[in-house]
N, C-alpha and C positions, 0 to 999 in steps of 0.2 A: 558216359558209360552206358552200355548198352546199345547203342544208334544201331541202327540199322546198315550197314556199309554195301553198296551196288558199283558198278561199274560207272565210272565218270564221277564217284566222289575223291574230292579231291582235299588234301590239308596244306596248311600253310603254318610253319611256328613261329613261333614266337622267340626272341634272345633269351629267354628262362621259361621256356616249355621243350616239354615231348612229348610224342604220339606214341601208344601202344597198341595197335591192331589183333587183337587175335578173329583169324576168318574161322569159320566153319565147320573148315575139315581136322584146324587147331593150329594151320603155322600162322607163328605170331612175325606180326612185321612192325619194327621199332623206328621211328623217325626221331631225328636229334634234334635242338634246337636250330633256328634258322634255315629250316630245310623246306621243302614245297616237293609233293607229290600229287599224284591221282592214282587211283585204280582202273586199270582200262578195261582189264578182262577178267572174268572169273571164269569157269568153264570145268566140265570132267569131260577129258580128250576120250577116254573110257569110263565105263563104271571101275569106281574106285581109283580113277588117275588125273586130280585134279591139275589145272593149267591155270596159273594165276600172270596177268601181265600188269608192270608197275612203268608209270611214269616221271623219272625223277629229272625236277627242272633245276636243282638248286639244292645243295643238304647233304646229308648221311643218313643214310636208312641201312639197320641191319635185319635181317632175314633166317627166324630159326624154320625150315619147312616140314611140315608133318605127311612128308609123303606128297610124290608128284612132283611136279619142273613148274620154276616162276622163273621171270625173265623183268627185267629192269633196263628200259630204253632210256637212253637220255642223248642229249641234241649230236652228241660226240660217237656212241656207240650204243652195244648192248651186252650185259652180262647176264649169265643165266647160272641157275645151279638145280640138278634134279639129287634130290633125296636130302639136303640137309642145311649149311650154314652159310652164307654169304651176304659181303659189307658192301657196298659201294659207297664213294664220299663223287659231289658233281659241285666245285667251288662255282658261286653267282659269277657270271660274267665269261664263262668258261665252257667250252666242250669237249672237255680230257675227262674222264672219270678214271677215278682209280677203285678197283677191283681188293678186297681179303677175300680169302676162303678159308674157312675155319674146317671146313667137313665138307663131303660130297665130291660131287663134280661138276667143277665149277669152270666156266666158259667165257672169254671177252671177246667180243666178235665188232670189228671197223674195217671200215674201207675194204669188205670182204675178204677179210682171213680174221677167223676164227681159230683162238690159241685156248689152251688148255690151262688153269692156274690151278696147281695140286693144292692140299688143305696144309694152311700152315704158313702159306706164298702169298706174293701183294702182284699185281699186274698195273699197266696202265698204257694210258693211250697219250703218244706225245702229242705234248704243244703243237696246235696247227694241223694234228689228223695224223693219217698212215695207220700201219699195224700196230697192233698190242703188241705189248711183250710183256715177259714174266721181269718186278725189279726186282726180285730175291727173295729171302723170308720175311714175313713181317715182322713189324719193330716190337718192340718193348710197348712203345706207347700204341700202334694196332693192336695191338693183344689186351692193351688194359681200357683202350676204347671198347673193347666186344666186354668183356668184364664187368664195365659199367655201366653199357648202355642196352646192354642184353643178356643180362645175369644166366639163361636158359642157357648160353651157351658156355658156361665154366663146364659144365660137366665134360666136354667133349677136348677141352686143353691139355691134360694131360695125355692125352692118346696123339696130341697133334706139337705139343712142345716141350725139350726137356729139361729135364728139373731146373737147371739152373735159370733156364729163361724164366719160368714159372714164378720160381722167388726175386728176381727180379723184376715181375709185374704185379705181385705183393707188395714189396718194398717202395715200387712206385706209386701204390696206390695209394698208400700208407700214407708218405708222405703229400701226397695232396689234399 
């Protein structure tokens, strides 16, 4: 608590740990168990329009942002989102990342094309490469990964799913 965090630091978890980053400016960035990132860049592209770039090797990291655009490389692709909430998960062994967007506007960008994932939506990059695509809304169990691994982000679920998903990401939590 408290470190210092710069450009080139990097984390690696553990099977029963997580990371909770809050930068500077205040967006927190949350790493799950088994995950391995670094931070590449910090930067304000402007006064007041912070540019943060994340390297994810392995893991799920989610992304509450307090203002400005962060960007998430990993071997397969890049996701970005300016103004608010975005997941990536990058299985070991793997160069597909799959993309949430809970809020903002949220981006996957491979093999040069760059698609758009609305808040609410999952995207991913197939097996073997090519373009992203949007696979639909997220699940039950997307929604109650951001829940639990990112508590900052309930506030913004009811504006992005409804009711009935809602109580069934209660219900599921419940039960775990």
């Amino acid at each position: 608590e408290g470190q210092l965090v710069q450009p080139g630091f990097q984390v690696l978890t553990s099977a029963d740990s997580g990371v909770r980053l809050q930068l500077s400016e205040g967006t927190v960035v949350r790493l799950s168990a088994d995950s391995q990132f670094s931070l590449t860049k910090f930067e304000d592209k402007a006064p007041g329009d912070p540019y943060t770039l994340l390297k994810l090797d392995f893991g799920k990291v989610w992304t509450v942002l307090n203002g400005g655009s962060l960007e998430i490389e990993t071997a397969g692709g890049v996701a970005s989102v300016r103004g608010s909430m975005i997941g990536l998960e990058m299985k070991a062994g793997q160069t597909t990342p799959t993309e949430t967007c809970l809020e903002g506007t949220c981006t996957l960008k491979a093999g040069g094309v760059e698609i758009n994932v609305a808040p609410g939506f999952a995207a991913a990059i197939p097996p073997g490469g090519g373009a992203p695509a949007v696979t639909g809304e997220m699940s039950v169990a997307d929604a109650g990964a951001w829940a639990t691994n990112a508590p900052e982000a309930i506030v913004a679920m009811p504006a992005v799913f409804p009711p009935d998903k809602l109580l069934s990401v209660v219900v599921a939590l419940g039960d775990s």
